[in-house]
C-alpha positions, -999 to +999 in steps of 0.1 A: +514+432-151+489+424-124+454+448-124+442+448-085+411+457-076+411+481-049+378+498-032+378+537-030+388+560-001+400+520+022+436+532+019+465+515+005+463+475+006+486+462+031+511+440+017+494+411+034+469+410+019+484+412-013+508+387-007+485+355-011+474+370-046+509+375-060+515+335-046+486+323-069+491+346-098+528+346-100+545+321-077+576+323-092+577+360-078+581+350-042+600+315-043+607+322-007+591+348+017+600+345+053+581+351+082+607+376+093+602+397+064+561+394+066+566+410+101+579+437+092+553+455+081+538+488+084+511+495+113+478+499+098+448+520+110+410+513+110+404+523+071+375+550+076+349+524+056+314+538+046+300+521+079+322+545+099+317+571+082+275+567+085+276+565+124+302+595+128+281+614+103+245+605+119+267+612+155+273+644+147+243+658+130+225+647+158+204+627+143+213+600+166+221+610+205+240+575+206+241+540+184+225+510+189+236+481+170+223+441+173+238+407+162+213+387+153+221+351+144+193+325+140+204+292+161+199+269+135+234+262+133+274+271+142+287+306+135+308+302+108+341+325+102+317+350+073+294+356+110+331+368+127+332+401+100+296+409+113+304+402+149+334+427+150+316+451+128+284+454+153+303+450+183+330+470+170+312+499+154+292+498+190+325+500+212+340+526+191+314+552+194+305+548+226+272+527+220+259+497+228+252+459+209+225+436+215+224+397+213+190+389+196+181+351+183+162+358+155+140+321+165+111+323+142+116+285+130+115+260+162+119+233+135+154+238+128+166+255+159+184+239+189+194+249+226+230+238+212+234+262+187+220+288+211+249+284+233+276+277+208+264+311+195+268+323+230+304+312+233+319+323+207+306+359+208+325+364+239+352+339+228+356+371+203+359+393+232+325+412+230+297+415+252+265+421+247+241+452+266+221+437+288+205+401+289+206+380+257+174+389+233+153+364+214+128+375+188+104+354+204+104+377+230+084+397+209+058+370+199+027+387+212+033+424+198+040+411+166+008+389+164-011+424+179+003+439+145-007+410+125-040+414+136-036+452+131-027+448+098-053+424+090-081+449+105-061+476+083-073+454+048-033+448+047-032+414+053-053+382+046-056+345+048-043+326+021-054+287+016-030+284-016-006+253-013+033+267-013+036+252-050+002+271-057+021+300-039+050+293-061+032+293-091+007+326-084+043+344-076+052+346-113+091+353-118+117+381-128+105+389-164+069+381-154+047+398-127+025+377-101-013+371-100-031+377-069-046+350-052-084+338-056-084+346-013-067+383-013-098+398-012-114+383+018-132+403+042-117+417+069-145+400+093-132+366+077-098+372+078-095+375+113-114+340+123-093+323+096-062+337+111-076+331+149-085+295+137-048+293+126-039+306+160-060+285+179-045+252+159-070+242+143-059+236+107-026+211+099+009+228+088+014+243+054-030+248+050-030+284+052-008+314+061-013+347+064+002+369+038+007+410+033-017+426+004+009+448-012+015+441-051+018+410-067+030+431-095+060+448-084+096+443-098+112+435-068+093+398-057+098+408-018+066+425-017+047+404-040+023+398-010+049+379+013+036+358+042+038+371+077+025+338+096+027+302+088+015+271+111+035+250+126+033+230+150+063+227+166+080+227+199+097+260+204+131+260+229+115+295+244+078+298+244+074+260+248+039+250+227+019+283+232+023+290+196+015+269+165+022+301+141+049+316+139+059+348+118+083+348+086+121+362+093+109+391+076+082+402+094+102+395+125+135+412+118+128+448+113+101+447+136+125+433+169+150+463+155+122+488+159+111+474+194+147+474+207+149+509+193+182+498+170+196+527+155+217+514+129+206+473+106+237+462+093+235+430+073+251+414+044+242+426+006+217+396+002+196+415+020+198+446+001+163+434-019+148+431+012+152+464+026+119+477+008+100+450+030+116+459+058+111+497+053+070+489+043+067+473+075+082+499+095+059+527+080+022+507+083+030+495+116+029+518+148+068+508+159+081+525+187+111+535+166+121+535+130+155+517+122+176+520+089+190+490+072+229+491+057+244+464+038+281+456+030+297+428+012+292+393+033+330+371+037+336+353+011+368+329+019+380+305-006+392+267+003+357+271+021+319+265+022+303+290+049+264+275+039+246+264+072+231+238+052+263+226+035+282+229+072+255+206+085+257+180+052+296+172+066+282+166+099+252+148+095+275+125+070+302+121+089+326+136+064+341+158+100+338+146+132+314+176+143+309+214+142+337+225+160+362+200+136+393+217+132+386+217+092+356+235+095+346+268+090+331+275+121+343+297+148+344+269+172+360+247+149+391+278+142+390+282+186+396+243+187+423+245+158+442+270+179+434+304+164+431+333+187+407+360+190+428+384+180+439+367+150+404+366+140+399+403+151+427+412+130+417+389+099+383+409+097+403+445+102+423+438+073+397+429+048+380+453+053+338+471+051+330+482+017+299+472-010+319+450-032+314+409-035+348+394-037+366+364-025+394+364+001+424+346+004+430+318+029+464+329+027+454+358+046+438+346+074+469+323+078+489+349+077+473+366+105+475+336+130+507+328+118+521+362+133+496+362+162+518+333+173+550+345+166+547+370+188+533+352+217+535+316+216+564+294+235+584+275+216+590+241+222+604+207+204+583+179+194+596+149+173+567+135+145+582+110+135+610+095+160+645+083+153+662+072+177+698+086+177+727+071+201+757+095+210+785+068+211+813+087+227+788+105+251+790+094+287+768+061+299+744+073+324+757+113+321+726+137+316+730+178+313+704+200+322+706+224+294+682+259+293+666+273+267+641+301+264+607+297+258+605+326+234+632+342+215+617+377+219+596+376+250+605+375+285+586+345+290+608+327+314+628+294+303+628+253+296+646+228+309+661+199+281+676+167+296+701+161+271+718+128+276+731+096+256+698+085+240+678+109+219+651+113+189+654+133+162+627+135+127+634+104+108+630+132+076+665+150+094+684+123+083+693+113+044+713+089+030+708+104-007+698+139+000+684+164-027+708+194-033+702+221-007+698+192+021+714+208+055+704+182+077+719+146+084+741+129+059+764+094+065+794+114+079+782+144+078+774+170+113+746+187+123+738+213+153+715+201+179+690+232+185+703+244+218+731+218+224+760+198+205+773+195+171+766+159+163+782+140+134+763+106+114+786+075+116+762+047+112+728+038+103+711+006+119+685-009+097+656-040+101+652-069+080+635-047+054+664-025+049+644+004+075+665+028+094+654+024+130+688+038+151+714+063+141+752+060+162+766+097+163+793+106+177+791+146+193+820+177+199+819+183+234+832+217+231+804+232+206+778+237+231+773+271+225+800+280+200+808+270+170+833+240+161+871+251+151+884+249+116+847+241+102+813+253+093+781+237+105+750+246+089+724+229+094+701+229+130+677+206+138+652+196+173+657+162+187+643+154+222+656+134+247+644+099+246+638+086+282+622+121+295+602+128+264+567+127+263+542+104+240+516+121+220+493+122+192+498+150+165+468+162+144+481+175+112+451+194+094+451+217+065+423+226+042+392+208+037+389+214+005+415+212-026+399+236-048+398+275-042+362+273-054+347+241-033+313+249-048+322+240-083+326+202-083+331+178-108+311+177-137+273+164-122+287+166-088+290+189-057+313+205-033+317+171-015+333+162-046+363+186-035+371+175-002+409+174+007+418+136+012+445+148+032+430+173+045+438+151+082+467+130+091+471+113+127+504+106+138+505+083+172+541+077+191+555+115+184+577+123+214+579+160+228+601+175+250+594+176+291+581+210+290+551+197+271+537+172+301+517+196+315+503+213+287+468+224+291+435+220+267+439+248+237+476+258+248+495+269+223+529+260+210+553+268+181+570+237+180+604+247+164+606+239+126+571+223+124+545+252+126+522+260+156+500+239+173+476+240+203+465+212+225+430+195+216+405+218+240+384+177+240+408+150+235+438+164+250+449+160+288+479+149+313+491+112+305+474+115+268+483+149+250+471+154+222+480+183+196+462+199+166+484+219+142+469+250+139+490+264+106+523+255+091+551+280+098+551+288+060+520+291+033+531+262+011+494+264-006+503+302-018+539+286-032 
């Protein structure tokens, strides 16, 4: 007996989803599940999640005319795939109402924040297939009302100058069982307040000597409004206003106030923000914003096999452990785009998980599962040899070549391919076994096997090196199986070859997970989540051999090449005379087996 956890009023799970679970808690129920079978599921519709129901609701009471939703990333790093279920919920919720979504860098620390990330961000919001109203935002933009406000505060006896040190800070804070002491400056005038924070303004004073700070009460439960700071000093180059500032206001003090300005109807964030909201909400009402904005949370993604942490992300860069951001092992959107996922495989992915209140860890098997049939139904087939054998057809003609045509795509008009098929071809090196394990439908000594779209071909002798290697198998072929099959016998096994003087050199990229534990975060005893990186987790394979068609493939193209899984060509590396392909996922979920 298996006890599922499943939210309230989101409908019945789809079978997908609960697939991956049954996998790793029973994988003895479902030896073999076929992607034929996973197709065949139900259509779903959008579950009617709290979210939806909130804008519908406010919609028709007419407490809101129309709904204005914002994205608001801060460009101190890649999106990662947990920023996708935000991006289609804003943009989503936006487009299905009728409203409209903003783009707003929340850029209140100029320290950590690049032009890089800014674009990245950029590009893979519309990579998404969403738009944003208008011209991109930056909080920034808002700079001088929200020092006007400061100052209004200030003159308000709601904010001061503090001179504690952040471990002072720390310290004065107090914790969850004990309440904070204010600090020896809170009661500054409100004269001297205002020269010590236009003295901060005007740069005189190093970073980390003072910051200004709201007087609320150092002794509430929730440690948000134990007098949190609204300015700090830094002087730092900033990738908008240049070196006008050398303060800069605290995300918090920023965020509700940008929402207000651009007259946001509806905050959605993630649940870590939940203890925030009375901060955001205190802000609102001592400060004269042009519009008051409510704050929702929902659960963030949580997706196992994977660290989503900025800081973490930026660790495997910085140390070399991936080759960059966009690494096809990462978790980043741009590192999924380069890996060969599709838009609306990702679209879909964050559909089927699902808006509701309640932390909980997804299945990589699930996102897999929605590339996998993504592809199926749209991407061309083709053949590609990993690891080449070299098979001669004896009794086939010297110098004789056949044109034979196959369709790119078994279920979609998609026009056709042309295989040379001739004397000379390659086929896997593991299609061919001289002591097979029981179940083995591929190459035997003396036995046959059908050539995907061509001959039945039977093993008659295996060439070997000095070191006992097989580097050439002689066949001999039926000429009169091409399409039928042989009299007076059964052939069951198929297998891709390629034709050896037409194919095509390339590099495959097999990738899989970066980590080998479903929990990355846990390492071992003393150690971290670099403790649990996949070893495997990347094999290059150099001399594969793939058919004609393949020449001309462009950067991120996408391919099922037949038995092996689906792959897409390298949107960096790849390009006529040097192909290179990533493999996106394999055609079955062996890590769910």
């Amino acid at each position: 007996m298996i006890d599922v956890f499943w939210p309230e009023g989101s409908g019945l799970p789809d079978y997908a989803i609960l697939l991956p679970l049954i996998h790793t808690v029973m994988p003895a129920a479902l030896p073999e599940m076929s992607p034929e079978i996973l197709m065949n599921k139900p259509e779903s519709t959008p579950p009617a999640h709290f979210l939806r129901q909130i804008v519908q609701a406010d919609l028709q009471s007419g407490k809101h005319t129309n709904i204005v939703t914002r994205f608001p990333p801060e460009p101190n790093g890649y999106l990662h795939i947990g920023h996708a279920k935000s991006i289609c919920l804003n943009f989503g919720l936006a487009q299905e109402f009728g409203g409209v979504c903003h783009l707003r860098f929340d850029d209140t620390n100029p320290a950590k924040e690049e032009q890089e990330y800014i674009d990245a961000i950029k590009q893979d919001v519309e990579w998404l297939g969403f738009q944003w109203d208008g011209e991109v935002r930056y909080a920034s933009d808002y700079f001088d009302q929200l020092h006007a406000w400061a100052i209004e505060l200030i003159k308000a006896g709601k904010a001061y100058v503090c001179d504690l040190t952040p471990e002072q800070a720390r310290e004065y804070r107090g914790n969850l069982t004990e309440p904070g002491k204010n600090s020896p400056f809170r009661e500054r005038s409100v004269e001297e307040n205002l020269d010590q924070f236009a003295r901060m303004t005007a740069g005189e004073f190093p970073d980390g000597a003072k910051a200004l700070r709201a007087k609320i009460d150092m002794a509430a439960p929730n440690m948000n409004l134990r007098d949190p700071i609204l300015y700090r000093i830094r002087h730092a180059h900033h990738h908008q206003t240049g070196d006008k500032w050398c303060v800069y206001p605290s995300y918090d003090f920023t965020h509700g106030q940008s929402d207000a300005i651009e007259q946001i109807t509806h905050s959605i964030c993630t649940l870590e923000f939940e203890d925030h909201r009375p901060l955001y909400e205190w802000f609102l009402e001592h400060l004269p914003v042009p519009a008051k904005p409510r704050q929702y949370e929902f659960a963030r993604l949580n997706l196992n096999y994977t660290v989503t942490s900025k800081r973490k992300l930026k660790l495997l860069v910085d140390e070399g452990h991936v080759s960059g951001w966009d690494d096809p092992r990462m978790s980043t959107l741009s590192a999924f785009r380069r890996r060969g996922y599709t838009p609306a495989s990702i679209r879909e992915f964050c559909e089927r998980i699902g808006v509701t209140r309640s932390d909980g860890v997804v299945d990589m098997g699930v996102l897999e599962f929605c590339i996998r049939d993504d592809l199926d139904n749209h991407a061309p087939r083709a053949m590609c040899v990993l690891r080449p054998l070299k098979i001669t057809i004896t009794n086939y003609p010297e110098g004789q070549v056949e044109q034979l045509t196959l369709p790119r795509h078994p279920k979609q008009d998609i026009g056709e391919r042309v295989l040379p098929f001739s004397r000379e071809l390659y086929i896997d090196q593991d299609d061919y076994m001289v002591d097979p394990p029981k179940g083995y439908k591929r190459l035997v000594p003396g036995g046959e096997v059908r050539l995907r779209g061509s001959y039945v071909i039977r093993a008659d002798e295996a060439i070997t090196d000095a070191d006992g290697n097989i580097v050439e198998l002689l066949c001999s072929y039926d000429p009169d199986t091409l399409g039928k099959n042989p009299e007076g016998r059964k052939v069951k096994g198929v297998i891709h070859w390629v034709p050896a003087a037409e194919s095509v050199e390339c590099e495959v990229r097999l990738y899989d997970r970066l980590f080998t534990s479903a929990n990355p975060d846990k390492g071992e005893e003393g150690g971290t989540f670099l403790d649990n990186i996949n070893p495997d987790s990347l094999v290059v394979l150099k001399g594969c051999r793939a058919e004609p068609s393949l020449a001309d493939a462009t950067p991120d193209e996408r391919f099922q090449f037949e038995r092996e899984g689906y792959f897409c060509a390298d949107s960096k590396d790849s390009q006529p005379g040097n192909l290179v392909f990533n493999r996106t996922v394999t055609l079955r979920d062996s890590w769910g087996q």
